[in-house]
N, C-alpha and C positions, 0 to 999 in steps of 0.2 A: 504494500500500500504506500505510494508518493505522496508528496505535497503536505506542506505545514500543517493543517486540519489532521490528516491521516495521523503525521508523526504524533500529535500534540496525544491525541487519543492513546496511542501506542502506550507513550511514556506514562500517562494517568493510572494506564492499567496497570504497566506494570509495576510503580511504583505504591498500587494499591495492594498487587501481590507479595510485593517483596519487604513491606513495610514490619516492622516487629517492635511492638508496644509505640513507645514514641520515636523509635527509629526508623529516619525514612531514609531511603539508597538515592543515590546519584542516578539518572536513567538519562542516556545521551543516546541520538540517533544520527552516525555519517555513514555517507556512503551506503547506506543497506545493511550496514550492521551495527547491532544494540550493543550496546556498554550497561553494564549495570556496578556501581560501586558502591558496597556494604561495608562499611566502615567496623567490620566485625570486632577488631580491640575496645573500641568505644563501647562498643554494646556490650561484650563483656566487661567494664569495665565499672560502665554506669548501670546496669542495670540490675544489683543487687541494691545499689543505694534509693533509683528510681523505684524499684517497690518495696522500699522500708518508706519512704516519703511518703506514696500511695495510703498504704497502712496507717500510716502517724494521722493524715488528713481525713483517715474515714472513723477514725475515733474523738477527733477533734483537737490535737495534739499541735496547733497550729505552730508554734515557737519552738518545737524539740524538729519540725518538718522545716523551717524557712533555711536554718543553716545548712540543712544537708542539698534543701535545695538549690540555695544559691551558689553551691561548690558545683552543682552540676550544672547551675548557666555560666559557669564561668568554663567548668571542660567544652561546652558544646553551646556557643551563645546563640548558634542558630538553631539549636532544636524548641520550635513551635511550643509544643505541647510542656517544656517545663515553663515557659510564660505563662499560657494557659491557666497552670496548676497555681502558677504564684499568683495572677489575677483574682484567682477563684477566693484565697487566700484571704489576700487582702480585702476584698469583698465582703468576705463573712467577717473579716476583723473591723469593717466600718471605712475602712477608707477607700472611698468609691473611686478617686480621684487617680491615687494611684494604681487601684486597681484598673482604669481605663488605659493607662501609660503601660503596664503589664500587656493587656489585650492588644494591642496597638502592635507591643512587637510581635507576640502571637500573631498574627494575622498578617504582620509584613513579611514573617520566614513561610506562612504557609496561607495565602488567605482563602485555602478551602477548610481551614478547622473549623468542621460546625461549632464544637463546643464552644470556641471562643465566640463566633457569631453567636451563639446562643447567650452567653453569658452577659457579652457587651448587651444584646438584644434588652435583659431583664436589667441591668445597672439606668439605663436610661428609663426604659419604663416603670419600674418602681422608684427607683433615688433621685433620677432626674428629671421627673415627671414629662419628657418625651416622646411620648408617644412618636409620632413621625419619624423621628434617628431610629426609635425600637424595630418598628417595622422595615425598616430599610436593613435592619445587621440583621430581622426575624425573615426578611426574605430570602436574602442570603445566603440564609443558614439550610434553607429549603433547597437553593440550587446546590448547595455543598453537598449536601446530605440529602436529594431527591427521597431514598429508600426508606429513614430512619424514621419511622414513626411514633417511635417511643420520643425522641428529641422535640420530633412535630407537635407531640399533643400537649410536652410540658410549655412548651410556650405558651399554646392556648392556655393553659391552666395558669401561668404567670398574670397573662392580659385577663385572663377570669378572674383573678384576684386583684386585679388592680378597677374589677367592673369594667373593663371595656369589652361589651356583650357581642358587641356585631363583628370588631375584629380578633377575638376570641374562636368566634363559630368557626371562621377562616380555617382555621387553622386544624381544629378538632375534625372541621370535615375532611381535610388532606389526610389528615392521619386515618380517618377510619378509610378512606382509598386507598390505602396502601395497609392497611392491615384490619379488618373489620372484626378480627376475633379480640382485641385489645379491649379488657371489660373497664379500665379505666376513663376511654374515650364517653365508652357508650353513657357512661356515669354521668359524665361533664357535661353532656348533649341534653340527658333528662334533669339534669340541673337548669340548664339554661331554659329548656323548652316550660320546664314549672315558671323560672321566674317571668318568662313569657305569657305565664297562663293559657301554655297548648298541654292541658293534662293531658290527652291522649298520644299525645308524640311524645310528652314524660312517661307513661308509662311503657311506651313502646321500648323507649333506649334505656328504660333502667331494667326491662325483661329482658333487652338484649344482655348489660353488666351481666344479672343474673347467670344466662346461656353461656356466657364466656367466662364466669370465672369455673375453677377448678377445684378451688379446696373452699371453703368455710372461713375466710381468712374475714378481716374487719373489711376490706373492700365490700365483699359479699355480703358480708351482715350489714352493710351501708345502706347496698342497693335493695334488698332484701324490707330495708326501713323503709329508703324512700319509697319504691314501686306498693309497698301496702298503704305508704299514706296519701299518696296517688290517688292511689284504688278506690280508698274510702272517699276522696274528696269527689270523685266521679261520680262514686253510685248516690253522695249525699244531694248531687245535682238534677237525677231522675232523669238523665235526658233518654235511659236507656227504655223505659216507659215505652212512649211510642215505637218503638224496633218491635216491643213484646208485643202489640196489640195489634199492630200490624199484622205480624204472623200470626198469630189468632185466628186474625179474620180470615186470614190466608186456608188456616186450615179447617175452620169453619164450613166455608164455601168447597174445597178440594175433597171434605170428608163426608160434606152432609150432612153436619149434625153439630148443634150447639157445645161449648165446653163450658160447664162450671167449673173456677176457681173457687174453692172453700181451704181457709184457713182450720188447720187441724191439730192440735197440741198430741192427741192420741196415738197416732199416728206413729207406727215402731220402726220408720225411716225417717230421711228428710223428706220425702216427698215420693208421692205414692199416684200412677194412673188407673182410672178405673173405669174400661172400655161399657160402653154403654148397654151391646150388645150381652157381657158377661153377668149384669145389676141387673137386666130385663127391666132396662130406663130407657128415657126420650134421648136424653143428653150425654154426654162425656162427663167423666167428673174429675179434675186435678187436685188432690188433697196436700196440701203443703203447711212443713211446721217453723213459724214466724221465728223458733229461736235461735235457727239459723244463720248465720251471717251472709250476707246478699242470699237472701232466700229468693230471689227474681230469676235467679241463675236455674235452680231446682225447679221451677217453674218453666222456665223456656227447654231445661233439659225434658220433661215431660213431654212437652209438645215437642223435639222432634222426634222422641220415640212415635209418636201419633203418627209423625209426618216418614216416617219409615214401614209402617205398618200400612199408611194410605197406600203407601206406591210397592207397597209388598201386594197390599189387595188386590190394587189394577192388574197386576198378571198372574192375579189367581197363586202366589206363593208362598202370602205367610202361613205361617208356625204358631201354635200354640204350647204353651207348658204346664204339662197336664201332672198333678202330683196331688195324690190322694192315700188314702188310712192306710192303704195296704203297703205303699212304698213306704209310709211312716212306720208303719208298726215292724218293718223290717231293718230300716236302718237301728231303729231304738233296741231291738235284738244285738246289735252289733258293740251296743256302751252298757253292756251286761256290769263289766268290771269297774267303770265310772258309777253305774249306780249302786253297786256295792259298796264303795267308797262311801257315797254319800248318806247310805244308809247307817256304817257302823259313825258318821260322824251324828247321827240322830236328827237329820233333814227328815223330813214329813216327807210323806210318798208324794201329796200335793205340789208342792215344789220340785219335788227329783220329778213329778211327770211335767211340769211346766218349762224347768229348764232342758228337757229331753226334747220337749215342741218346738222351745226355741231355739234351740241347735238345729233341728232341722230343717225348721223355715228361716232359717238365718243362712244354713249354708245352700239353701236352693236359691235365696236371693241372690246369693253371692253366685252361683253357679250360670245362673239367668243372664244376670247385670251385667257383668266385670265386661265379658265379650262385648255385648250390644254396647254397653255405656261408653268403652273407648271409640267405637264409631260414632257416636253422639258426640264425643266432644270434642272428637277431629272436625268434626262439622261445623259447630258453636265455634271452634278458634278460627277456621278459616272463612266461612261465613256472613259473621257476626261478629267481628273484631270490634265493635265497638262498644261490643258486652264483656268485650276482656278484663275487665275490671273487678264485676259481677264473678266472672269466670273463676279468677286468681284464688279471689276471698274464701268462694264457697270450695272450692275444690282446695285449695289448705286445710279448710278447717275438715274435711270428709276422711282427707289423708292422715290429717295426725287422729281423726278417731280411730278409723281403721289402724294405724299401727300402735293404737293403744288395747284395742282390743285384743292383738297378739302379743302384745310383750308385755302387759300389766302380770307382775306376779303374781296376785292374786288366780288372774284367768289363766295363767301357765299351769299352777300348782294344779287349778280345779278342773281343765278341760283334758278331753280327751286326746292326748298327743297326735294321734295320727290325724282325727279332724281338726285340729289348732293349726298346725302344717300344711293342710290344705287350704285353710283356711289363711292363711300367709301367704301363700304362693300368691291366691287373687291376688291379696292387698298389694303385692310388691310388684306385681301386672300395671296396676294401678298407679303404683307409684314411680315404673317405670314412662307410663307415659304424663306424668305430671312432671316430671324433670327436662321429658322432651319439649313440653309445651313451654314452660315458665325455667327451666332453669333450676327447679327446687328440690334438691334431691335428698331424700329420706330413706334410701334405699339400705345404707348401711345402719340403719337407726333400727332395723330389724332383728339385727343380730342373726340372719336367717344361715342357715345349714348349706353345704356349697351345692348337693343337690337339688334343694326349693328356689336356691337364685337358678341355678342351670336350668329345671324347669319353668320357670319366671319368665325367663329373658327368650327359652323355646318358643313358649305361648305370645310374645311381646313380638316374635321377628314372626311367626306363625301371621298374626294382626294385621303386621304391616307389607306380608305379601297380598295377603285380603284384600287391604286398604288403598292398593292402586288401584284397581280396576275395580271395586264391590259393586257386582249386580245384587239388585233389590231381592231380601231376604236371606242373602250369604250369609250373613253374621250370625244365625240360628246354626251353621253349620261349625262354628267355632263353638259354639255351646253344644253341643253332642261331643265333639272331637276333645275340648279339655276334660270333658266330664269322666270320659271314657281311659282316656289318659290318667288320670289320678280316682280311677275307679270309685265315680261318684254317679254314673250314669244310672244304677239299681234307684234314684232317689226319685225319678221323674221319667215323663215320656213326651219328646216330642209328636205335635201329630199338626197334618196339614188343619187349617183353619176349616177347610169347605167340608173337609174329613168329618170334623166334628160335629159343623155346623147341620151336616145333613142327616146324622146318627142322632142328632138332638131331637130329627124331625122324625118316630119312631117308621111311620108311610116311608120314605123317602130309603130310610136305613135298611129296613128290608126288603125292598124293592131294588137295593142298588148288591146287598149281599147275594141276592139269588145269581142275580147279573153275573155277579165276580167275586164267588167267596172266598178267592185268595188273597182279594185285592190289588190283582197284576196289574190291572186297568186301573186305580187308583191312583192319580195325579199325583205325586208326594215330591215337591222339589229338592228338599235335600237329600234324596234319594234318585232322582234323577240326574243333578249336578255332580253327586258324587259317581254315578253310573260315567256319565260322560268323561270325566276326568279319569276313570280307572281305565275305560277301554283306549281313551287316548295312552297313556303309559303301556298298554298292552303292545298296541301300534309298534312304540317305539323299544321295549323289548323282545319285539318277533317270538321268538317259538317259545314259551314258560315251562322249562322243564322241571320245575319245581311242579307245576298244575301235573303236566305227564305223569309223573311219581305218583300221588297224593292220586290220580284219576286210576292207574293203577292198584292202588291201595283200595278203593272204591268200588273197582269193578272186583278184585278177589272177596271184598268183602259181602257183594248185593249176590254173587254168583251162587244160584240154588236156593237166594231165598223168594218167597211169593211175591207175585208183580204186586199183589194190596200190601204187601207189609212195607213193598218200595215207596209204595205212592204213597201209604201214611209218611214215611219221612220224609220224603220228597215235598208235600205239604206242610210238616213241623219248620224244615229248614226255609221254602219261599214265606209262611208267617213271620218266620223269626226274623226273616231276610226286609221283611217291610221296614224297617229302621234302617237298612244297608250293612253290608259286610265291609271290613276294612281291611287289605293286605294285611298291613303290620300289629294287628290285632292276634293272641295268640290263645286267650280260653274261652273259646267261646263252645256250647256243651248242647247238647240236645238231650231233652227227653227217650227218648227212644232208642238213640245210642250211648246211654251214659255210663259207658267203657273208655271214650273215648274224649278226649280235649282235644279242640281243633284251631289250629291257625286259622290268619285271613284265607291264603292260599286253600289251606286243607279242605275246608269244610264250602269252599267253590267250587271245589272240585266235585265233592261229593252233590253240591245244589245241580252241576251241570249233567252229572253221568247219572244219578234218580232220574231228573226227568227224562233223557233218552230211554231210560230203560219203561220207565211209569206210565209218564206222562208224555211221549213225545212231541203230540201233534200242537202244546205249550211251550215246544222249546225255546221257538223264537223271542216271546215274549218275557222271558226273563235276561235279554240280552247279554248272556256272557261271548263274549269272543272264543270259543276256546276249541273250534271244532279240529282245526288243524291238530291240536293238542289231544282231541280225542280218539282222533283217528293212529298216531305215533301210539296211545295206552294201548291202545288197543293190540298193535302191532305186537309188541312188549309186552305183552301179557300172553298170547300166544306162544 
């Protein structure tokens, strides 16, 4: 590369590379070839003394630092950076004046030292009350140091404390362009934007701080202050009011049907929907409990479950959650040993059967919610950002209940360990995506086991595959899948909404069972979604010699018994099969053959080669892919 521009660049660079501490090289370009001279005796010479000075200066040690340093302007009068250091000095020692004469020669042996641009920058703008000089050494300092944003933002923070607000921001916004994870900037931005009185753009950059710091440090518990008292001044304002009634109306009109709001102290949530269809009422009913903080949030989180359920309606695929005595009386069989406890402690059966109820409808809430409620409130943040406020409050306060009610000693001591651990997992689901949202993270406050985080953060990346593309009603499919995973799914049944609706009508239910008493023909979408998703993976595993095996095992096993004893299983497993079969599922058990435990894989096997044997002219209709695979068992069995 020719020509004075070219070399000038050359030499910059290298002399950025070849620089060490405050020693800079000689860089000369003739003729097409670079000279670089490192005054290597020097730097070792000076550079045990340059960082003892260092050290003396960052303890405050200024008079035990000035003689060792002025031995070193005296080896090296041209090196920049010990002026610098002396300017700095005498600055913090009061004497501005000389400390300018300091900078002065800094800046004549190197006049790209940001620092010293920086430091002249704040000597005039606070001591010598110039703004104008400031700005000149503070622009300076931006061309010396385009990169350095840490440098960038303490100016602004200099001209912030001297109150000069507009060219302050300058600077803050430079810095977050060149580095937007810095939770200091974001800090200084929701300061200004408050004294501005833009709370929402204060709130914004002090949720930003929040996102960007790392540890719990006083920065954090800063921004942590300001954005709640943000928050509250927001919601104290009601602008958020109209947004809520609006939607209202919205879903009013979309749904067909009035919603009552009724304040509820009763109420053993924050806030409780109660579909109209299910009360055998005119209206919708939202029950919510005032003692809440921004109880408005709890409120609009109801109404998008509503408005999730509308657009589930429209193509015929919501889900209901069906849980009754018989799944109670089962799981309450399972805290034999918890209510022995409670008995030798002389708890009244009344109580030990109350606190067994609320164990169970505590964790099917929990079972329900957790899934659905992270899509609600992915929606609320992006949405409705101007309920973020609302947002923040209530979902703090939900968070630190939830991780009180797993780590209070009391409830460790008294609850059933395995349901308390599951009952964690949710929480830290939860509190997983409330760190992603706001920054706030309570995740190690659980003290939780390394396999309830590993599962946690499963169920969390599980979520967030859903949550690119979620067709209407997916999210009931994350509620069967975690249930089943932490073997809670014996508590409840999902079932299609039109399912139910039409079994409710007794005409309609036996009229549609004669039809299809298997239920083959029965619409059930997360039973079809997961159909679709299995044979696609089949696709791309071609031939399942795992199914061949397992189809072999099948056919030795049906071989010589009666085609009715085939078909009764054959029917036990498409029943059982109405919920959907899952590959990586591994006990799943039949009546009829209770010899044996069967994988995902296994007991498809066994779904596909019954019917051929039984039931053929049904094959089709239970679409398993698998005939290639029947045809190989068969081979192999021969």
């Amino acid at each position: 590369m020719r020509g004075g521009g070219g070399n000038d660049l050359i030499i910059s660079v290298l002399e950025s590379y070849y620089t060490y501490g405050p020693f800079k090289p000689k860089v000369s370009i003739s003729n097409d070839w670079v000279t670089i001279e490192i005054n290597t005796p020097a730097i070792l010479s000076q550079e045990a003394d340059y960082r003892k000075t260092v050290a003396l200066c960052e303890k405050g040690k200024y008079a035990d630092a000035k003689p060792i340093l002025n031995g070193l302007i005296k080896q090296n009068p041209t090196n920049s950076e010990y002026h610098r250091i002396m300017g700095q000095i005498l600055s913090d020692e009061g004497d501005q004046d000389e400390a300018i004469n300091c900078l002065i020669d800094a800046l004549r042996w190197d006049p790209k030292n940001g620092y010293a641009l920086v430091m002249m920058g704040n000597i005039f703008a606070k001591f010598k009350n110039n703004i104008t000089v400031a700005l000149k050494y503070y622009d300076q300092a931006l061309v010396a140091n385009p990169n350095d944003n840490i440098a960038i933002n303490n100016i602004g923070a200099n001209l912030l404390q001297q109150e000069k607000i507009e060219e302050a921001k300058k600077y803050f916004w430079e810095a977050i362009k060149i580095n937007n994870k810095y939770p200091n900037t974001h800090f200084a931005l929701a300061m200004i934007a408050e004294m501005e009185n833009d709370l929402q753009s204060a709130l914004y950059s002090s949720i930003q701080a929040l996102k960007c710091s790392n540890t719990k440090d006083i920065l954090f518990q800063n921004s942590l202050k300001q954005a709640s008292e943000i928050a509250r001044r927001i919601i104290e304002e009601n602008k958020g009011r109209k947004v809520f009634l609006d939607y209202l109306n919205k879903l009013q009109i979309d749904g067909g049907k009035k919603i009552d709001i009724i304040e509820d102290s009763t109420i053993p949530t924050a806030a409780k929907f109660e579909f109209a269809e299910n009360y055998k009422r005119q209206n919708h009913t939202i029950r919510y409990n005032a003692k809440y903080p921004a109880y408005q949030h709890l409120i609009m989180h109801e109404l998008v479950h509503l408005d999730f359920v509308i657009e589930a309606r429209k193509q015929d695929v919501n889900q209901l959650f069906i849980s009754n005595n018989d799944h109670k009386t089962n799981f309450i069989k399972g805290l034999e040993t918890t209510i022995k406890k409670f008995s030798k402690l002389g708890i009244s059966d009344r109580a030990i059967a109350d606190y067994c109820t609320g164990i169970f409808e505590g964790m099917n809430r929990q079972i329900f919610n957790t899934p659905i409620d992270l899509f609600i409130e992915d929606f609320l943040y992006n949405e409705f950002p101007e309920l973020r406020a609302y947002q923040l409050i209530s979902l703090y306060n939900l968070n630190k209940e939830g991780l009180t009610a797993v780590t209070d000693k009391k409830a460790v001591e008294l609850s059933p360990p395995d349901i308390l651990s599951k009952s964690k997992i949710y929480n830290i689901v939860n509190a997983l995506q409330f760190k992603e949202l706001f920054g706030i993270n309570f995740i190690k406050d659980f003290n939780a086991m390394p396999f309830e985080l590993k599962q946690a953060q499963t169920f969390y990346d599980e979520y967030l595959q859903y949550k690119e593309d979620r067709e209407p009603g997916e999210e009931y499919e994350l509620v069967v899948h975690w249930a089943e995973d932490l073997k809670l799914n014996k508590l409840f049944e999902m079932e299609s909404e039109n399912a139910y609706r039409k079994r409710d009508n007794f005409e309609t239910f036996i009229e549609n069972f004669e039809k299809d008493p298997l239920g083959i023909d029965e619409k059930d979408p997360i039973k079809e979604r997961e159909m679709q998703k299995f044979q696609k993976s089949q696709e791309q595993i071609s031939t399942n010699m795992a199914v061949v095996m397992f189809m072999v095992d099948a056919l030795q096993y049906f071989d010589g018994m009666p085609l009715e004893e085939i078909k009764r299983i054959a029917i036990e497993i498409a029943m059982q099969g109405t919920q959907g079969y899952r590959p990586d599922k591994k006990d799943y058990k039949l009546n009829l053959i209770p010899e044996k435990v069967f994988s995902g894989y296994h007991i498809l096997a066994y779904y596909y080669v019954s019917f051929v044997l039984a039931i053929p002219e049904m094959l089709a209709d239970i679409q398993l892919p698998y005939n290639h695979e029947y045809e190989i068992a068969l081979t192999l069995k021969k």
